[in-house]
N, C-alpha and C positions, 0 to 999 in steps of 0.2 A: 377578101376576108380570108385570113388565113385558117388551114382548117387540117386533118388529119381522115382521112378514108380508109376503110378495110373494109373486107370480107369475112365471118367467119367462115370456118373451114370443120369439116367432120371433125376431128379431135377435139375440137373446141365444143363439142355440144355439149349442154347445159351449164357452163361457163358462165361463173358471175361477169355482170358488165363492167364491176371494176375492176375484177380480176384482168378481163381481157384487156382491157384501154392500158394499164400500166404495163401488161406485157407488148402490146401491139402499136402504142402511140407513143405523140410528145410527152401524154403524162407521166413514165417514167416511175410514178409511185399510185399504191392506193390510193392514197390520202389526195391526191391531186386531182386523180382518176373522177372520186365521189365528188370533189368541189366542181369540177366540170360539170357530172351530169344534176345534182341538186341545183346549182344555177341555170339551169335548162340551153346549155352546150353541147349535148349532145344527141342524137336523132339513132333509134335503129330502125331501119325500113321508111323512113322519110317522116317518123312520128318521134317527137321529143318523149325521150325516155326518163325518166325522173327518179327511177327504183336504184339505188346501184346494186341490188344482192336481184337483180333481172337476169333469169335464165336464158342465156342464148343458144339460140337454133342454127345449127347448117344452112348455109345462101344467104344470113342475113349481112344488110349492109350497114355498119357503123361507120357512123360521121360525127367530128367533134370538132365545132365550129369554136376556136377557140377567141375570134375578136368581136363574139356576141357581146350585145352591151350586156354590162354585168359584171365587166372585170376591170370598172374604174375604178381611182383611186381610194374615194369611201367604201366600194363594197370591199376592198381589197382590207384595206383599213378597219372595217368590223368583221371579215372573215376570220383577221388573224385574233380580236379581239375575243372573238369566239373557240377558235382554237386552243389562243392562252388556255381559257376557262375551262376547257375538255370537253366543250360543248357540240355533240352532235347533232346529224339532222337528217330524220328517220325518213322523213316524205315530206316533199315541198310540191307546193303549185298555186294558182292565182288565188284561191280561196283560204287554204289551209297548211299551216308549217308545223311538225311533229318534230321534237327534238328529245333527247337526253338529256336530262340534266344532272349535272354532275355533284356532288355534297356540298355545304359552304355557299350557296348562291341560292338567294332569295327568286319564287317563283317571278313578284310583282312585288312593288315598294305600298306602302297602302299611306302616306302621305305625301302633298306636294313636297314636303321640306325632305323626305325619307327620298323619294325621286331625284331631288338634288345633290342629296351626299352621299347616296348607297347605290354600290350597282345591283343590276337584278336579271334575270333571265332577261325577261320583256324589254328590258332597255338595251341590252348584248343583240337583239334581234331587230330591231327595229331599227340600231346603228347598222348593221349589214342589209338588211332588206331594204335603206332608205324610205321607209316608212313605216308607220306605227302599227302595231301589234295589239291583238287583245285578248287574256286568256281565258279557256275556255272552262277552264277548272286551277288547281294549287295545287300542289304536295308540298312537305316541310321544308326549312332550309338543309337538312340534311339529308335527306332524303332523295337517293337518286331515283333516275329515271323519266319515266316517258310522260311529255307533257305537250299539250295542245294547243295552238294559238289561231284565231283566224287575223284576214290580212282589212277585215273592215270590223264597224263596230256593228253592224245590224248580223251579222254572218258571226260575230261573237256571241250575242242574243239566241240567233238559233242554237245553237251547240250549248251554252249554256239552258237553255229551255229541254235539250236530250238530257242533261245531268240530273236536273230537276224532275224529269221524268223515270228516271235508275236507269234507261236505253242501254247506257254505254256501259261494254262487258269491261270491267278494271279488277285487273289482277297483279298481286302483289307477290314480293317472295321475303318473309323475313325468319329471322334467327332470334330463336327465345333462350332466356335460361333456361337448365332441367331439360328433365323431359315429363313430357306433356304425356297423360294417361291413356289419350284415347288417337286413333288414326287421321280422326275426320271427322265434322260436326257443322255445328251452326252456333254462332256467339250473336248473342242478343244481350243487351246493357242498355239501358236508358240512361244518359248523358245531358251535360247542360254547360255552353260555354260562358268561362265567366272572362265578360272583356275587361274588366280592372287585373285583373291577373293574367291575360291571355293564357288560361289551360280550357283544357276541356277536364269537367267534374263530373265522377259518378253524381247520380239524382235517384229519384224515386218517382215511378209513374202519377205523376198528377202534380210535379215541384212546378216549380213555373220554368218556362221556357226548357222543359226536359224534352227531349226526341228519343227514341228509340233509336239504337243503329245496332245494326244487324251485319252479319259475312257467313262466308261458307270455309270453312278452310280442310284443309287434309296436308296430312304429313308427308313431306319430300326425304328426309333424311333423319339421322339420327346420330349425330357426331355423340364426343366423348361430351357431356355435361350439356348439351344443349337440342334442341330441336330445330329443323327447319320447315318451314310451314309455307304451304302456297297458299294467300289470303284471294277470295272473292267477292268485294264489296257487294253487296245490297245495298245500304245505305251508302253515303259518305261524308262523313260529320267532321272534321278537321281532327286531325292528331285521333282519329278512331282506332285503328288500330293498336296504337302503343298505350292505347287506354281497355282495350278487348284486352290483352295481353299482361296487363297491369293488375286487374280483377283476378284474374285466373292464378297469379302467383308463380308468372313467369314472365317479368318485360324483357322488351328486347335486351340482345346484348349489347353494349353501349349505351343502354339510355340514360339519362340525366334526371329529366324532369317525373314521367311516370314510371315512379319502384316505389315503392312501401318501404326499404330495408337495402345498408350498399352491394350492391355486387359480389357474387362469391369473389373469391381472389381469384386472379389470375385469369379469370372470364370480364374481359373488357374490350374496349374497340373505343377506336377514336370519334365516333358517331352512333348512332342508333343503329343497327342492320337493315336498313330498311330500302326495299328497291321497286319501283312501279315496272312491272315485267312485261304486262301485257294489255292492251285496248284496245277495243275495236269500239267505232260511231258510224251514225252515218254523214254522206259528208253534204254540207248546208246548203250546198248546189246542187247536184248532183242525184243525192239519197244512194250512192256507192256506198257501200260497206267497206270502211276501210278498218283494216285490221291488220296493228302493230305490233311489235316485238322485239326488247331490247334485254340482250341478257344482263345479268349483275357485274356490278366492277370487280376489280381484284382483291376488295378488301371482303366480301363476301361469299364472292367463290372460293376463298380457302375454305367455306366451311362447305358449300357445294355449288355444283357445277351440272348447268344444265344440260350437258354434251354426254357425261357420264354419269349422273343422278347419284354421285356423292362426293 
């Protein structure tokens, strides 16, 4: 088995592990680096390490077994599929796969015939992992960020049973028109999905099939003409937020479907601003707490940026 060994060494302390493998190994780049250790190629201290932003210690020993199975021709074949698509992959393991998703690509198809002519996250994952995927929740098609799948259907059941319980901490980061009066609150709306139109409609408590959905959010920024807000579900009702944000008299920038009135000028974007920042579950074997974190693309860090909070 062909394979790569080192040592870290004192300089090297707390050194990401992909950092280190593309300085230290065959992998030669990041990007190689993480496809190593998410297909579970690589070992520090004799335990498969999975994490690639994993802080490394002084004396430890990395190995990267790179003729583990894992890098035949289909997974090769839907890794690059998944690359095309910008699609990362936040944490993997026999249970559970966390990934980014990118704008433009549907989380799941929701028909047989939809399955057949559209691609989707869940079929991008399932071609690379040589088996089928189930998700544990949705975000929009545009809509990036971080999304959950398990690797069986009963371990999908579970995690979707945490959703349905609010369990999982889900945090968002979006960009409204204006600005918004207040720093930090709580948006409460009572909502009702209509599936002959796929939107989500304001309602009134007692319409039929209304729910209540509820967030916590507080202000991150304050560009020229707009807000940015970090959203924290309580509920989560599809399309809730750009419908919270809609009511108030400020939808996102981008949006299409929920505005009242078009866009000021010159305040637009080729999407919704909308980005799943942060989650944590527990995990459906395990009951590990895992807790995730995927910053915004570039189309919304020009309005801010989590490293320097504008």
């Amino acid at each position: 088995m062909s394979s790569d060994r080192g040592r870290v060494d004192e300089a090297a302390a707390g050194e990401r592990l992909d950092r280190w493998l593309a300085a230290h190994s065959q992998a030669s780049s990041r990007r190689k680096a993480q496809q190593a250790i998410t297909s579970g190629k690589v070992q520090v201290d004799g335990e498969v390490a999975r994490e690639p932003g994993l802080a490394l210690q002084p004396g430890q020993e990395v190995v990267v077994a790179w003729s583990q199975p894992g890098t035949s021709r289909a997974h090769a074949k839907g890794r690059s599929r998944m690359t095309r698509a910008g699609v990362e992959v936040l944490h993997l393991d026999e249970q559970v796969v966390v990934v980014n998703k990118p704008a433009g690509l549907l989380t799941d198809t929701a028909t047989r015939a939809q399955r057949r002519e559209r691609d989707s996250l869940r079929k991008q994952l399932s071609a690379r992992l040589q088996q089928p995927v189930w998700p544990a929740h949705r975000i929009d098609r545009d809509t990036t960020g971080i999304v959950a799948f398990a690797r069986s259907e009963a371990l999908a059941d579970a995690l979707r049973a945490q959703w349905a319980k609010r369990t999982p901490d889900r945090v968002y980061v979006a960009v409204l028109e204006g600005q918004l009066d207040s720093d930090g609150g709580t948006w409460a709306d009572w909502m009702a999905w209509d599936p002959t139109a796929r939107l989500q409609k304001p309602a009134r408590q007692g319409d039929a099939h209304a729910v209540l959905a509820q967030a916590h959010y507080r202000v991150l920024a304050r560009p020229k003409r707009a807000t940015v807000v970090e959203v924290r579900l309580v509920s989560g009702r599809r399309n809730q937020i750009r419908v919270h944000a809609m009511l108030r008299g400020h939808p996102l920038v981008g949006e299409r479907q929920y505005r009242r009135s078009p866009p000021p000028k010159g305040l637009t974007a080729r999407r919704q601003l909308l980005h799943a920042w942060q989650l944590a579950f527990d995990h459906p074997l395990t009951a590990e707490r895992l807790s995730i974190r995927c910053d915004p693309p570039g189309d919304l860090r020009g309005w801010w940026s989590p490293d320097t909070g504008a």
